[in-house]
C-alpha positions in Angstrom: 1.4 3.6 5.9 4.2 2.4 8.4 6.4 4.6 10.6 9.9 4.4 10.0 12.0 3.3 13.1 14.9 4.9 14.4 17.0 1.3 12.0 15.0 2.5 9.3 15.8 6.3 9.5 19.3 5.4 9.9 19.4 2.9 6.9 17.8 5.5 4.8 20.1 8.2 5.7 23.1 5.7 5.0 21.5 5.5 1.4 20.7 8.6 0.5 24.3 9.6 1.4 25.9 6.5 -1.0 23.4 6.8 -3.7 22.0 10.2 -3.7 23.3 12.4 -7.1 20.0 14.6 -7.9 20.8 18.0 -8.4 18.1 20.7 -8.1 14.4 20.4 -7.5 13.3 19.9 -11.4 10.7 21.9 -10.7 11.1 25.4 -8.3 15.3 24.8 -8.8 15.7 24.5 -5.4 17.7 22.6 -3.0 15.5 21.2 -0.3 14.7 17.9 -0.2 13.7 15.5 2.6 12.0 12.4 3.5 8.8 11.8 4.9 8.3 10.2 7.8 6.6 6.7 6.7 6.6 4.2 4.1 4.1 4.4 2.0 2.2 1.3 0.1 1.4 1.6 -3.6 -0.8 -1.5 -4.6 -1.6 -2.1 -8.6 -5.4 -1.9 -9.2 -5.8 -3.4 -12.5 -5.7 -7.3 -13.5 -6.4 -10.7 -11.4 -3.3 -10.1 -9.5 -3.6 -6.9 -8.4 -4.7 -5.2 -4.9 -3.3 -6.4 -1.5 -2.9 -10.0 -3.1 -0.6 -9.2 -6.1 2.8 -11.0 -5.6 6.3 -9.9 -6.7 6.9 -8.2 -8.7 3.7 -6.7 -9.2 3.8 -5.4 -5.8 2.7 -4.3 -3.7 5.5 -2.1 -3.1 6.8 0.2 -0.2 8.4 3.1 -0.8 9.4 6.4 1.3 8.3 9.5 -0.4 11.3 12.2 -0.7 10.3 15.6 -1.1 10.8 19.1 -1.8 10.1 21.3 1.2 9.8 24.3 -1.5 7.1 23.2 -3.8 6.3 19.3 -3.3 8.0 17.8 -5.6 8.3 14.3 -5.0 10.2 11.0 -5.6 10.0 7.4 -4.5 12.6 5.3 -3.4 11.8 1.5 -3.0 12.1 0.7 0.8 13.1 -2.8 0.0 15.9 -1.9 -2.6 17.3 1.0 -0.2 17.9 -1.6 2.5 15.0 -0.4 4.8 12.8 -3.8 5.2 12.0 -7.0 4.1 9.8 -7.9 1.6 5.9 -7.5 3.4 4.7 -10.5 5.0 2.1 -12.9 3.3 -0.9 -12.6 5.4 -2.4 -15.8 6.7 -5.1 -17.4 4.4 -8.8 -16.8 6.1 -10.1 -19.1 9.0 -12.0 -21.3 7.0 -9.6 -22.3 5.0 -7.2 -23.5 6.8 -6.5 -27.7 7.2 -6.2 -29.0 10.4 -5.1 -32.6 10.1 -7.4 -34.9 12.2 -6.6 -34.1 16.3 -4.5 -30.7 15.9 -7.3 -28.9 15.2 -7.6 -25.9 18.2 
């Protein structure tokens, strides 16, 4: 999970005013809904591209979790398509494999 920043609050804020148009909590009919505080990962588990090294658009993906402070209820909004970040960054292939041409290496 990530933190949100004080951007990311802001940005999220800015779309849940725009966008925002659910009525009641389907489930205990109330009214009480509220982010959480981070952004959350969810990574597909199934098929050779799957886990941490599945690429768009099977993920993985980053969403912030809305909830219902009354019974839990909860929703989640795609960080990247609400404006809040970037798509995550490709993590550097391991040590061993990366080519040094002959005299860069370190």
């Amino acid at each position: 999970m990530l933190n949100m920043d004080a951007l990311q609050n802001k940005r999220l804020a800015e779309w849940i005013r725009t966008k925002w148009k659910h009525g009641p909590c389907p489930v205990c009919q109330e009214n009480n809904f509220g982010p959480g505080a981070d952004i959350a990962f969810l990574i597909p588990v199934q098929g050779s591209d799957s886990g941490m090294q599945a690429t768009p658009p099977r993920g993985p993906y980053l969403f912030v979790p809305i909830l219902c402070g009354n019974c839990g209820y909860s929703m989640l909004i795609n960080a990247n398509l609400a404006g809040l970040m970037g798509p995550p960054p490709i993590p550097p292939p391991p040590e061993g494999n990366i080519y040094y041409p002959p005299g860069t290496e370190p």
